[in-house]
N, C-alpha and C positions, 0 to 999 in steps of 0.2 A: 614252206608255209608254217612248217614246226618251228621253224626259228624265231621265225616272225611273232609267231606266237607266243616264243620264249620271254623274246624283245619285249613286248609288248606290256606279259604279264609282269617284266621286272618293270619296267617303268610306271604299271600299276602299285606293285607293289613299292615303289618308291614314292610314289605321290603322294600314296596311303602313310607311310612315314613320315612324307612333310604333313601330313593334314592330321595325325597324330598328335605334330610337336605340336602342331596350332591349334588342337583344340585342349590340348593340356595347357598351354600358357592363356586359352580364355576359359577355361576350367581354373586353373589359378585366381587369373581377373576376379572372376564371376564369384570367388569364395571370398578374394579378397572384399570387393565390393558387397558382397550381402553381410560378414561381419563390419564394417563401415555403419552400414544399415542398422546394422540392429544395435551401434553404440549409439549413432545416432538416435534411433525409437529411445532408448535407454534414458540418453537425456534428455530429449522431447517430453518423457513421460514424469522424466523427475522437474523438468524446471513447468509443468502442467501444474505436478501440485504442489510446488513451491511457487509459483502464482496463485496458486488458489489460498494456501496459506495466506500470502500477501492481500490477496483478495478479502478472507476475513478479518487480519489484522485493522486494513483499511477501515472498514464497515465496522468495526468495534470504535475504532476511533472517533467518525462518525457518529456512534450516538452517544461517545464518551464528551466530544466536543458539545452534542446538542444536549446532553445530561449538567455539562458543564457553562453553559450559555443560560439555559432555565435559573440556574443557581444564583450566577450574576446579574439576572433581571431581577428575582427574589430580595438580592442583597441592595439593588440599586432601589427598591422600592421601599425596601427597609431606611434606605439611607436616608430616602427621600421623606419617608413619617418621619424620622427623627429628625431632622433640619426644619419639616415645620414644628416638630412638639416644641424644639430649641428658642425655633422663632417667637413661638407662642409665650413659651416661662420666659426670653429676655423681655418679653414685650409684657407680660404681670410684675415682673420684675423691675421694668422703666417704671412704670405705673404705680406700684409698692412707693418705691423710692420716691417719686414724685408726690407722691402722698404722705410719706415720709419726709419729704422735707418742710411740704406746705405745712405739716401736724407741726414744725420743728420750728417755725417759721412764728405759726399762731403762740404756741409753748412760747416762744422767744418775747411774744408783745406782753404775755399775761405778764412777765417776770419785770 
């Protein structure tokens, strides 16, 4: 029964050394994979706020465009007074001239 006992305990004790090696190579795993982990979090949290960066970039742009649209409506209304003032002095200016010519016209009979 001693022996058995012997038996028994070394094959305990050798189990115990296979379950050993296996839990040192998923103790390895396990390190390995939670540094994985934590580069991963690393860059999960850098490319967060490099989207957020980006996020405000965008949103500046946005009211850089709409700062920039106001301007072009401002200028297009400006363009648009001036095209009628223009329309306006060619059209005193036909008018001038035509008066001008008819004065040049009369001037011409007296002579």
């Amino acid at each position: 029964e001693n022996d058995e006992l012997k038996e028994r305990l070394a094959d305990i004790s050798a189990e115990n050394e296979s379950n050993k090696d296996h839990i040192e190579k998923i103790n390895n795993k396990l390190a390995s994979s939670i540094e994985d982990c934590n580069i991963l979090e690393k860059k999960y949290k850098s490319l967060g706020m490099e989207n957020n960066d980006l996020q405000e970039i965008y949103e500046h742009k946005l009211r850089e465009n709409d700062s920039l649209m106001k301007d072009l409506e401002s200028i297009n209304i400006t363009l648009e007074e001036n095209k009628n003032t223009l329309s306006s002095a060619f059209a005193e200016i036909d008018t001038l001239k035509h008066s001008n010519d008819e004065s040049n016209k009369l001037n011409k009979k007296d002579f």
